[in-house]
C-alpha positions as CSV (number, residue, x, y, z in Angstrom):
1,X,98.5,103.3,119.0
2,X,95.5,105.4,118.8
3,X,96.9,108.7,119.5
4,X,99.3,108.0,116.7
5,X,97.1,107.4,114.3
6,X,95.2,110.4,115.1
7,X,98.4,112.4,114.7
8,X,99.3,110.5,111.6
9,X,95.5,111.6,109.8
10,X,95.8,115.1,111.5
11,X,99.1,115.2,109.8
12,X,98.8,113.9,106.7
13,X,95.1,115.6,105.9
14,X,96.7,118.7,107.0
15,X,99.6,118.4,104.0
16,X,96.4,117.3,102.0
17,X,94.9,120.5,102.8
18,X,98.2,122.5,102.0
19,X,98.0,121.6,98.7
20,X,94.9,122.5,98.0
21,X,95.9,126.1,99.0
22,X,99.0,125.7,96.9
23,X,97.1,124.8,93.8
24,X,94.7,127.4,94.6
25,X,96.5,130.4,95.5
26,X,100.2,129.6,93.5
27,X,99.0,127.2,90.6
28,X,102.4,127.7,88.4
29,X,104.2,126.7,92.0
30,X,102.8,123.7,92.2
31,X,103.0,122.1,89.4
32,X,106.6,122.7,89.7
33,X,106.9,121.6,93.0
34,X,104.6,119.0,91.7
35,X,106.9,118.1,89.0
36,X,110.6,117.9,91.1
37,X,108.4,115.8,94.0
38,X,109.5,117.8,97.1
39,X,106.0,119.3,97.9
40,X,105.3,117.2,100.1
41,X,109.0,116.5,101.7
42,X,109.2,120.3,102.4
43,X,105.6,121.2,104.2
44,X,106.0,117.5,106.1
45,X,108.7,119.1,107.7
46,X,107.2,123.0,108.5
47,X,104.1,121.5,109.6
48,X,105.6,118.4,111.7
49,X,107.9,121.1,113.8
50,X,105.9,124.1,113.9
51,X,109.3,125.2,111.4
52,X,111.6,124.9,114.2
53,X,114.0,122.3,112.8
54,X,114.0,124.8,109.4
55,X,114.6,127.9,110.3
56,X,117.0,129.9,113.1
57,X,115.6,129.6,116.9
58,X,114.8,133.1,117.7
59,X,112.7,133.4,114.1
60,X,110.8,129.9,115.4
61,X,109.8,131.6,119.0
62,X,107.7,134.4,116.9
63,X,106.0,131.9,114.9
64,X,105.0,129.6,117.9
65,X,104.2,133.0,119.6
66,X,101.7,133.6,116.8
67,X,100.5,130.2,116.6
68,X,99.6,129.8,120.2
69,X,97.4,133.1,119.7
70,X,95.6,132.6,116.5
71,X,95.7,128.5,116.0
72,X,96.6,126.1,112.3
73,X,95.7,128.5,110.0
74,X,98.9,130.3,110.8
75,X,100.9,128.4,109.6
76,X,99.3,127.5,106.4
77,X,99.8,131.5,106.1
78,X,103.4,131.2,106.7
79,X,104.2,128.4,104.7
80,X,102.6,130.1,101.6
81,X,104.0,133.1,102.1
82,X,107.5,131.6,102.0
83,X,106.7,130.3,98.9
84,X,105.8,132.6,97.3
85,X,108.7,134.8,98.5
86,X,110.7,132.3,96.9
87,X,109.0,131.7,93.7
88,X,110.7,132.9,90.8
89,X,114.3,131.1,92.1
90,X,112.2,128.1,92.6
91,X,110.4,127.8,88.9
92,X,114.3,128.3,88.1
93,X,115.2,125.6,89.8
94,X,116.4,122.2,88.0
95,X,116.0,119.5,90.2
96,X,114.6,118.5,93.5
97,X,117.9,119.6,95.2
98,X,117.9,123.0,94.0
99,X,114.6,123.6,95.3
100,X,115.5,122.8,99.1
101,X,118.9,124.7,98.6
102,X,117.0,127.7,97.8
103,X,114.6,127.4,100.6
104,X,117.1,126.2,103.3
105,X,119.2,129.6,102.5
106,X,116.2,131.5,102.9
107,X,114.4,130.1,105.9
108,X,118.5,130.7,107.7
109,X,118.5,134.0,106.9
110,X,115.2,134.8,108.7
111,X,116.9,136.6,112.2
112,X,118.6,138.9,110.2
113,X,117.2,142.6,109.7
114,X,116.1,144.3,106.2
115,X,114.6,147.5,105.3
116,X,111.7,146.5,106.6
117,X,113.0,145.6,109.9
118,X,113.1,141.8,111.6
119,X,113.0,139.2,108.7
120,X,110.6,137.4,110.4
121,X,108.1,140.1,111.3
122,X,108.2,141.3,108.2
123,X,107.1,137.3,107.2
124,X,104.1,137.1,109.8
125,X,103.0,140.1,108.5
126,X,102.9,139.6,104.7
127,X,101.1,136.4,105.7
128,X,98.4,138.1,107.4
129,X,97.7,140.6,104.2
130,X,98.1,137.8,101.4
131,X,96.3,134.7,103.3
132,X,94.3,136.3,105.9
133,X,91.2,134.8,104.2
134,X,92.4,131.1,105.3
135,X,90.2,130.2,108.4
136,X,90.0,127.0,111.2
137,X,86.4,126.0,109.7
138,X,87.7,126.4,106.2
139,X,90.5,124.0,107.0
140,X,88.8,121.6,109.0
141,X,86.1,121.0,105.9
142,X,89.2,120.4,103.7
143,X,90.7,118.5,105.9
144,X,87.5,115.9,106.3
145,X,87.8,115.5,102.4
146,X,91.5,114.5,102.1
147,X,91.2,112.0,105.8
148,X,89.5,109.3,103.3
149,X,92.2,109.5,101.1
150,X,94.8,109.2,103.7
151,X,93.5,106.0,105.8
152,X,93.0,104.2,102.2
153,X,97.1,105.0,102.1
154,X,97.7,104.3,105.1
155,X,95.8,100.8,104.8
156,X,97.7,100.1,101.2
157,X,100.9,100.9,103.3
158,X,100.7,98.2,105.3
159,X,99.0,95.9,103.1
160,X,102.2,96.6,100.7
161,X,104.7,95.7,103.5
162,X,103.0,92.9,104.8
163,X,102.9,90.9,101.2
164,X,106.6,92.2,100.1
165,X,108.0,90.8,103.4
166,X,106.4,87.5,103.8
167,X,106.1,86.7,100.3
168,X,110.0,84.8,100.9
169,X,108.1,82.8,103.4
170,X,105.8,81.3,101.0
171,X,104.9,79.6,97.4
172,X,101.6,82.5,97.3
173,X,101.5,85.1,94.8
174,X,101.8,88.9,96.1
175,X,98.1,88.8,95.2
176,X,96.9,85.7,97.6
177,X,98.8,87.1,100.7
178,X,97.0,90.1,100.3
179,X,93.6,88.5,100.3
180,X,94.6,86.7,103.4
181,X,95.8,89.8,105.3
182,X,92.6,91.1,104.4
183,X,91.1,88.4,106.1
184,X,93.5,88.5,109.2
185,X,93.6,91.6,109.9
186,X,89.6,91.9,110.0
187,X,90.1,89.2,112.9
188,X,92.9,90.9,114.5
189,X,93.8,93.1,117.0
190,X,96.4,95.7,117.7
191,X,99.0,94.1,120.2
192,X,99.3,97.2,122.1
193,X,102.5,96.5,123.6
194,X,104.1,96.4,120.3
195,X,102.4,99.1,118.7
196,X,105.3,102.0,118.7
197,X,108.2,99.8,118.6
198,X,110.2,101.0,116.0
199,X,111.8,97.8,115.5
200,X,108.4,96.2,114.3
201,X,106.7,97.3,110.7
202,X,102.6,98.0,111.3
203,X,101.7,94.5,110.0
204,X,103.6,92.5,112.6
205,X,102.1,94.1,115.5
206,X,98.8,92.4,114.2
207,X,97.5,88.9,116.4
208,X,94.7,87.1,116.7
209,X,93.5,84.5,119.6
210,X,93.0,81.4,119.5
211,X,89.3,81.7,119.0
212,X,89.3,84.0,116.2
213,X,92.1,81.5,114.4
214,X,89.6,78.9,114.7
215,X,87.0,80.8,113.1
216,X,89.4,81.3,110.1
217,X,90.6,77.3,110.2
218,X,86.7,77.0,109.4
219,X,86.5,78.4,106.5
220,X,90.7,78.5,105.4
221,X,92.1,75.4,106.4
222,X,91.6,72.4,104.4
223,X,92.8,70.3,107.4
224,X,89.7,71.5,109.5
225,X,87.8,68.4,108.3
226,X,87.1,64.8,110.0
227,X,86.5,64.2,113.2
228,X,87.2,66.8,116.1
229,X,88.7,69.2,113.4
230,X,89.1,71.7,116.2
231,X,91.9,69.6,118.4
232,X,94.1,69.2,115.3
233,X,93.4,73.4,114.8
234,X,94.6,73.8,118.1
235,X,97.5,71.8,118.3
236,X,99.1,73.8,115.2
237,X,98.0,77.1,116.9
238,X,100.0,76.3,119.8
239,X,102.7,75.4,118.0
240,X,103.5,78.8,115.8
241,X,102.7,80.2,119.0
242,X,105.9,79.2,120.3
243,X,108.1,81.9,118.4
244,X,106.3,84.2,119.6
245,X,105.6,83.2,123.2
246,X,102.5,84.1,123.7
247,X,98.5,83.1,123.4
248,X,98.1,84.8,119.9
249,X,99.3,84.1,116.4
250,X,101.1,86.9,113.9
251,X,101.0,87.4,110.3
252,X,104.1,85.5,109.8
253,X,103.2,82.2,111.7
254,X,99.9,82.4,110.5
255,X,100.7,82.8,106.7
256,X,104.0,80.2,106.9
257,X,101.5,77.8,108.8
258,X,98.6,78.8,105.7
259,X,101.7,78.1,102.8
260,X,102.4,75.0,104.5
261,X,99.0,73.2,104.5
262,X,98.0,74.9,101.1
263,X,101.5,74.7,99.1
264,X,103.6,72.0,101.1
265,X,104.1,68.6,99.5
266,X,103.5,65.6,101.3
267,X,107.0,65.9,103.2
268,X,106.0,68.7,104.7
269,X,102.7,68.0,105.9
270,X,104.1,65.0,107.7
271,X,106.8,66.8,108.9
272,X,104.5,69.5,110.3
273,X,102.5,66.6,111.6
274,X,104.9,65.2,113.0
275,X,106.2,68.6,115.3
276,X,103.1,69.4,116.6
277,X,102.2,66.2,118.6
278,X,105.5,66.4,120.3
279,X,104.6,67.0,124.0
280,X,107.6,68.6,125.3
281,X,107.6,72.3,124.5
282,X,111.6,71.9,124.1
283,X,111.9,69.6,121.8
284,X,108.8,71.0,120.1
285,X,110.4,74.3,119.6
286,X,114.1,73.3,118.5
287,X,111.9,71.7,115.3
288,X,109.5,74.7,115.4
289,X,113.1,76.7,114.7
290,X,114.2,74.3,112.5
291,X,110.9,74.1,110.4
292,X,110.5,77.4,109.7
293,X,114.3,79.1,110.0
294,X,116.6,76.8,107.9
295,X,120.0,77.2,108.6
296,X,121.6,79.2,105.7
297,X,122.4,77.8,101.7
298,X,125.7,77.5,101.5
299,X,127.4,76.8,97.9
300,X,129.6,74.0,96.8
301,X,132.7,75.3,96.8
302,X,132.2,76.1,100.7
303,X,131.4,72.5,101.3
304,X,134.4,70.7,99.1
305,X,138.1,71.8,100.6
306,X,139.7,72.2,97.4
307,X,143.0,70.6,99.2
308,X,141.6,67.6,99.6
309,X,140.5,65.1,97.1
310,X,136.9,64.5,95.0
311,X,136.0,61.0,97.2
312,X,137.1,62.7,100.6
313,X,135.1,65.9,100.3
314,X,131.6,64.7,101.5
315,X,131.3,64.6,105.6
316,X,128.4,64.1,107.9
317,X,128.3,68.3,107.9
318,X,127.3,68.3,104.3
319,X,123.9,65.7,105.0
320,X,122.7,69.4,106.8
321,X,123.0,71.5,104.0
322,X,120.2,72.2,101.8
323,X,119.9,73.3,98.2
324,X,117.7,76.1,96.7
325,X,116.8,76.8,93.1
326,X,116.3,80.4,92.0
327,X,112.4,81.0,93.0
328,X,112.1,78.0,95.5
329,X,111.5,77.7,99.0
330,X,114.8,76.5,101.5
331,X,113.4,72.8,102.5
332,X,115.5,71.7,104.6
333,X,116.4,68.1,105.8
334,X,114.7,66.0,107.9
335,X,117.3,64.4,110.0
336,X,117.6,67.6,112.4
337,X,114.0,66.9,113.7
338,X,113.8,65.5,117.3
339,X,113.0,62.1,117.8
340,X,109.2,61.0,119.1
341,X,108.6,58.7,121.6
342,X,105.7,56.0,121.6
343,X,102.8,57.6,122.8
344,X,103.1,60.9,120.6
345,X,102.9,58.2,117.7
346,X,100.1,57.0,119.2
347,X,98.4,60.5,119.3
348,X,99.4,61.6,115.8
349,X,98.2,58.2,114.6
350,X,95.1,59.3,116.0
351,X,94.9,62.5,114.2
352,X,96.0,61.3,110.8
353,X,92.3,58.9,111.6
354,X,90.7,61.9,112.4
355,X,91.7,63.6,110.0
356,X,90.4,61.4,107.3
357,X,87.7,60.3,108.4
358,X,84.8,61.3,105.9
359,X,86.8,61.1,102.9
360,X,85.3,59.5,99.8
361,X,88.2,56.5,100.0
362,X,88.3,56.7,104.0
363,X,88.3,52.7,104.2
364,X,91.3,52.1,102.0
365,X,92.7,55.2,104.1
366,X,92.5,53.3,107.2
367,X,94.0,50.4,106.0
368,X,96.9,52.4,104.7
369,X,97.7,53.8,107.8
370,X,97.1,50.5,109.7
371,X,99.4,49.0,107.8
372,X,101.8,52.1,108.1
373,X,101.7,52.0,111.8
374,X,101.9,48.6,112.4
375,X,105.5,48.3,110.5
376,X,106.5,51.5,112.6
377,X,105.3,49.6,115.9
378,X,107.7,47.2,115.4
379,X,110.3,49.5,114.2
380,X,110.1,50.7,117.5
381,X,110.3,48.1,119.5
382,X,113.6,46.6,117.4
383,X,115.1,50.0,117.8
384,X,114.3,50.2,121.6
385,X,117.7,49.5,123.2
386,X,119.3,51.9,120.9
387,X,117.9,54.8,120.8
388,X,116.1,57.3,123.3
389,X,115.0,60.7,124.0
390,X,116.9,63.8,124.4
391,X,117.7,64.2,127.8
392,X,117.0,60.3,128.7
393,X,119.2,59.5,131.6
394,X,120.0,55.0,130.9
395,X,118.9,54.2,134.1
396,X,115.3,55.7,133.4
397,X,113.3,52.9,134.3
398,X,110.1,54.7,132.8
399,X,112.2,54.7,129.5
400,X,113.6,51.7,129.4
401,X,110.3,50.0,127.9
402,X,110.4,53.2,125.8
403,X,110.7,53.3,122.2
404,X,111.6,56.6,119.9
405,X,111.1,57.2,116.5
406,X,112.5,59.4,113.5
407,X,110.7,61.4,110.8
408,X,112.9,59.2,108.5
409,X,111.0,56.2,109.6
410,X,107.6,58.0,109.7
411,X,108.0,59.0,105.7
412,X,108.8,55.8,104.9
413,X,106.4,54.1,106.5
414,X,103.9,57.0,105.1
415,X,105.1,57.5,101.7
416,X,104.9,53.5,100.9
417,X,101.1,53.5,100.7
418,X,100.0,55.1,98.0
419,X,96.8,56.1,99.1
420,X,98.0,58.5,102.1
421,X,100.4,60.4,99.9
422,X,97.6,60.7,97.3
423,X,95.6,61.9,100.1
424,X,97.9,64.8,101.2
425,X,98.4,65.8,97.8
426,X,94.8,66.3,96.3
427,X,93.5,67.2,99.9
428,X,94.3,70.9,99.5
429,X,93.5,71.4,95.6
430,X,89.7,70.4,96.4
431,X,88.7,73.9,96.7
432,X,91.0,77.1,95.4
433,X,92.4,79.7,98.4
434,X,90.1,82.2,96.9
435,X,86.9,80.4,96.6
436,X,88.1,79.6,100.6
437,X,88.6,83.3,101.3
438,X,85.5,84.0,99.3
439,X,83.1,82.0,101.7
440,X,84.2,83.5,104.5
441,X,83.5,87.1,103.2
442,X,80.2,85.8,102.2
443,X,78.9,83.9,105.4
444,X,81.1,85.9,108.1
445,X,81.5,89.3,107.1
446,X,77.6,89.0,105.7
C-alpha cells in the first residue's frame, strides 16, 4: 500500500508540475485546455505509459530510448512539444472531444516520414531546442509544492467515499460521518491484505483492534458508563466482528454499530442487546445478518395476489416484510431474531444493571427491571415444554429444564416500565456526537 501511494503522489505531483509548465510556457493553451477539462485526462495518460498506449510502438521505443538516457524531464519536453505542435487546431477545437480527436490523429501518425525525416525524431528534437531549459532539480522543487495539495485530495477522496456510501447505513448527516472517520481513521490501520483489492474502495480497507475501539467507546459511546463499561464494549466489538471474521472492526460495523446506540430507538437498543449476549456464534450471526442486512422492501402489490380476494391476501410471508418511508432507515421485524435461552437472560439482565448503574434515577431503574425480569422468569418457565433452541435434539436432558425466550417477550416485558424506555431514550441525547468527538480531539490527540 505504500508503494502505491508513493506512485500515486509521484504521479499526480508530476501532472501538478505539468501544468505549471503549460501555464508558463503555452498560457493561451491552457486555459483552453483548462476550459474543455481534458488537461489533465490527456498528460495522466502520456505520463502514466511513458506514451506507449498513445502513440504507434516503434515511435514509443525512441522515446523510452531517450528517457532511459536523460531521465523525467524528457518527457515533460515531449509532452509540450506536442502541444504546441498542435495548438492552433486545438484553440479551434469546440469541445472536449475534438481536442483528443485532434491529438489521437497526431500522436498515430508519428512513424510516418516528413521532410524532415522520422516524425518522431524530428519530435525529440524540437523538444530539446524549445524545452531544453526544463531540468530534474527544477522539477523535483515543483513537484514538493504541488505533493501537499495532492495528499489533501487524496485524503478528501476517501473521506467523500466513505460518508456517501455509509450514509444509507445511518440516521447521521454527511457532516457527522465525516467527523467520525476523522476519528477512526486516526485509530486505524491499513489492513494490508486488502489494500490493492480492487473490489474494496480506500475507506473499507481501514480497521481498528479491539484496544483502539475501546479507547474510542471512552470518549464515543454513551453506553461506556456503569459498572465494568469495558465487558459490555467488548461484547458489541465481537459481535460486528462477525461479518468480517476477523479481530478488527471496519468503517461500516463501526459506524452502523455508532447509528445504532446514538440514533436507534428503544427497539433497537434492546434488540442489539439482546444479539450480543447470545453465546453461540451461529445463532449470533444469523441475527447479526439479520440486524444489519434486512431482507429487501417489497411493495404491496407484490404481497396481495390480485386473483385472490381482499380477506385472503395476508399470509405468515407478509409478517417478514418491512416498510420504509422515503428518508428512513429499513427496520426490520423482530420475529426473525433467534430465540435465547435462560442463562443468556441472566447475563444480559446483568448488563442492563450494569449498565445503569450510576444514573441519577438508578433505584427506580432497578426496580423496573426487577420487575421486568421477574415476569419474564416465569414466562419462561410456562413456555418451557414448548419451545427450545435451534438445534435442541427432545431427548436433551441438559435442555429439558431449559427455558428459551423471544425478543417479543423481552420488549414487552421492557417497554411496560416506563422508566427503562425513558432511560434508553434520553441516555444518548445527554451529550451531542460532536461535543463527544470534540473531547476526544481535546484529551487524546492533545
Amino acid at each position: 500500500m505504500d508503494n502505491i501511494k508513493t506512485d500515486y503522489l509521484y504521479l499526480f505531483s508530476s501532472l501538478g508540475v505539468f501544468n505549471d509548465y503549460c501555464h508558463d510556457y503555452l498560457p493561451d493553451l491552457y486555459d483552453k485546455l483548462k476550459h474543455l477539462g481534458v488537461a489533465t485526462c490527456i498528460s495522466l495518460s502520456w505520463f502514466l505509459t511513458l506514451f506507449i498506449c498513445v502513440m504507434p510502438f516503434d515511435s514509443a521505443l525512441y522515446v523510452m530510448d531517450i528517457f532511459f538516457y536523460d531521465g523525467i524531464k524528457v518527457l515533460f519536453q515531449l509532452a509540450l512539444t506536442i502541444l504546441k505542435e498542435n495548438e492552433e487546431r486545438l484553440l479551434k477545437c469546440q469541445d472536449d472531444g475534438d481536442a483528443i480527436m485532434a491529438l489521437t490523429s497526431y500522436l498515430d501518425g508519428l512513424n510516418q516520414d516528413n521532410e524532415q525525416g522520422k516524425k518522431i525524431i524530428y519530435l525529440i528534437k524540437q523538444s530539446y531546442m524549445d524545452y531544453n531549459g526544463i531540468n530534474e532539480e527544477d522539477i523535483n522543487r515543483l513537484r514538493l509544492k504541488h505533493r501537499l495539495k495532492v495528499v489533501q485530495n487524496m485524503a478528501e477522496t476517501i473521506l467523500q467515499s466513505a460518508a456517501k456510501n455509509t450514509l444509507k447505513y445511518t440516521l447521521f448527516t454527511e457532516y457527522q460521518i465525516k467527523d467520525l472517520f476523522y476519528v477512526f481513521k486516526d485509530a486505524s490501520r491499513l489492513s494490508l491484505t486488502e489494500a490493492t483489492d480492487p473490489r474494496k474502495l480506500a475507506y473499507e480497507t481501514y480497521r481498528i483492534s479491539r484496544n483502539d475501539y475501546l479507547v474510542l467507546c471512552k470518549y464515543l459511546s454513551p453506553w461506556f458508563i456503569g459498572e465494568q463499561p469495558e465487558d459490555l464494549a467488548n461484547l458489541l466489538f465481537d459481535s460486528f466482528c462477525l461479518p468480517t471474521n476477523s479481530n478488527e472492526i471496519d468503517f461500516i460495523n463501526f459506524i452502523r454499530l455508532w447509528n445504532i446506540l446514538l440514533n436507534g430507538d428503544v427497539t433497537e437498543k434492546l434488540k442489539l442487546l439482546f444479539i450480543i449476549h447470545m453465546k453461540d456464534k451461529k445463532r449470533q450471526e444469523k441475527a447479526m445478518t439479520t440486524l444489519l442486512e434486512p431482507s429487501p422492501v417489497r411493495s404491496t402489490s407484490m404481497l396481495i395476489n390480485p386473483k385472490q380476494p381482499e380477506s385472503t391476501a395476508s399470509t405468515e410471508e407478509d409478517l417478514l416484510t418491512i416498510d420504509v418511508k422515503d428518508g428512513e432507515v429499513p427496520k426490520i421485524k423482530s420475529s426473525q431474531l433467534p430465540l435465547m435461552d435462560q442463562t443468556e437472560f441472566i447475563h444480559l439482565c446483568k448488563s442492563m444493571y450494569n449498565l445503569m448503574t450510576g444514573d441519577v434515577d438508578d433505584e427506580n431503574l432497578f426496580r423496573a427491571l426487577t420487575t421486568s425480569s421477574t415476569i419474564l422468569l416465569k414466562t419462561g418457565e410456562m413456555c418451557k415444554p414448548y419451545r427450545r433452541l435451534e438445534g435442541d435434539t427432545a431427548n436433551s436432558e441438559e435442555t429439558i429444564n431449559e427455558w428459551t425466550l423471544s425478543f417479543e417477550q423481552l420488549e414487552a416485558a421492557m417497554n411496560a416500565e416506563a422508566s427503562i424506555v425513558n432511560w434508553f431514550e434520553v441516555n444518548t441525547q445527554q451529550q451531542s456526537l460532536e461535543q463527544r468527538i470534540h473531547n476526544y480531539n481535546q484529551d487524546f490527540l492533545r
